[in-house]
C-alpha positions in Angstrom: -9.4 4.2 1.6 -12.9 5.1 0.3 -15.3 6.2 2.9 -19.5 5.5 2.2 -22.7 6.2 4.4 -24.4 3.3 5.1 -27.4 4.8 3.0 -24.9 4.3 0.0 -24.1 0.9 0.9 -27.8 0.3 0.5 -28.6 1.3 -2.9 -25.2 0.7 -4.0 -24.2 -2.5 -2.5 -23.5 -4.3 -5.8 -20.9 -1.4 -7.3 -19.2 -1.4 -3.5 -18.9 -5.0 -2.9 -17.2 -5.0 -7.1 -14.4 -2.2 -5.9 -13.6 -4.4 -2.4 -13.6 -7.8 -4.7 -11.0 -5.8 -6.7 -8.8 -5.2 -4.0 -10.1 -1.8 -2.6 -10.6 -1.2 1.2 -14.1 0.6 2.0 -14.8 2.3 5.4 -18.2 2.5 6.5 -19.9 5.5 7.7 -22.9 6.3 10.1 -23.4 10.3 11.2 -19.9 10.4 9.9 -18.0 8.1 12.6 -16.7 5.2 10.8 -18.6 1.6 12.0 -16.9 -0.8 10.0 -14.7 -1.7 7.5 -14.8 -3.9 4.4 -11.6 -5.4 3.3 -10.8 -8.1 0.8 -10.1 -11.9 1.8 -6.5 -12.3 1.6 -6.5 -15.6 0.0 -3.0 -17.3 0.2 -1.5 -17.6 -2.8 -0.7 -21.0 -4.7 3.2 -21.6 -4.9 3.8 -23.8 -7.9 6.1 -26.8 -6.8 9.7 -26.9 -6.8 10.3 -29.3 -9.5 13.7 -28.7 -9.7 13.6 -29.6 -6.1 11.8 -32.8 -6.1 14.3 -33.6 -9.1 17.3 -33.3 -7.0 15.7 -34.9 -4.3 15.1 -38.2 -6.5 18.2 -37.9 -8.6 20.7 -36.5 -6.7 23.7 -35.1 -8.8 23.4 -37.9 -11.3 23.3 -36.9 -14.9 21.3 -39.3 -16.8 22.6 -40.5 -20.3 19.9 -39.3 -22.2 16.9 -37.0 -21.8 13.4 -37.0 -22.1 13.4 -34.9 -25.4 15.5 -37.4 -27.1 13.5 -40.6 -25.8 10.6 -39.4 -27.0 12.0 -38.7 -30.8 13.6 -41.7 -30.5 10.7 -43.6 -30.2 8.4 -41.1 -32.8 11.6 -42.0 -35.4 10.8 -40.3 -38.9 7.1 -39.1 -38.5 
């Protein structure tokens, strides 16, 4: 963790604020006691859906006949 005065986070605010929105945890100094500390949002992270899932859920075990792929070419024909 990197440790600034809070005379460095004044001039420097821009170039601290860039190393905590890349992750890095700052402490925060005054007379060298530590007053604060600035950490990144932990933002939750976005699960993609379970479509493998949601297919068994609407399918079941069924197999259909034909897939998707072949519908499709089917119904382009000789382009």
């Amino acid at each position: 963790m990197k440790s600034v005065t809070i005379r460095s986070l004044k001039h420097e605010t821009g170039a601290i604020m860039e190393r905590v929105a890349l992750g890095e945890t700052v402490e925060i100094l005054r007379r060298n006691q530590p007053i604060a500390i600035l950490k990144p949002v932990e933002k939750p992270g976005r699960a993609r859906p379970d479509f493998m899932k949601r297919l068994e859920g609407i399918y079941g075990d069924r197999v259909l006949p034909t897939t998707a792929t072949e519908l499709l070419a089917a119904d382009r024909g000789e382009r």
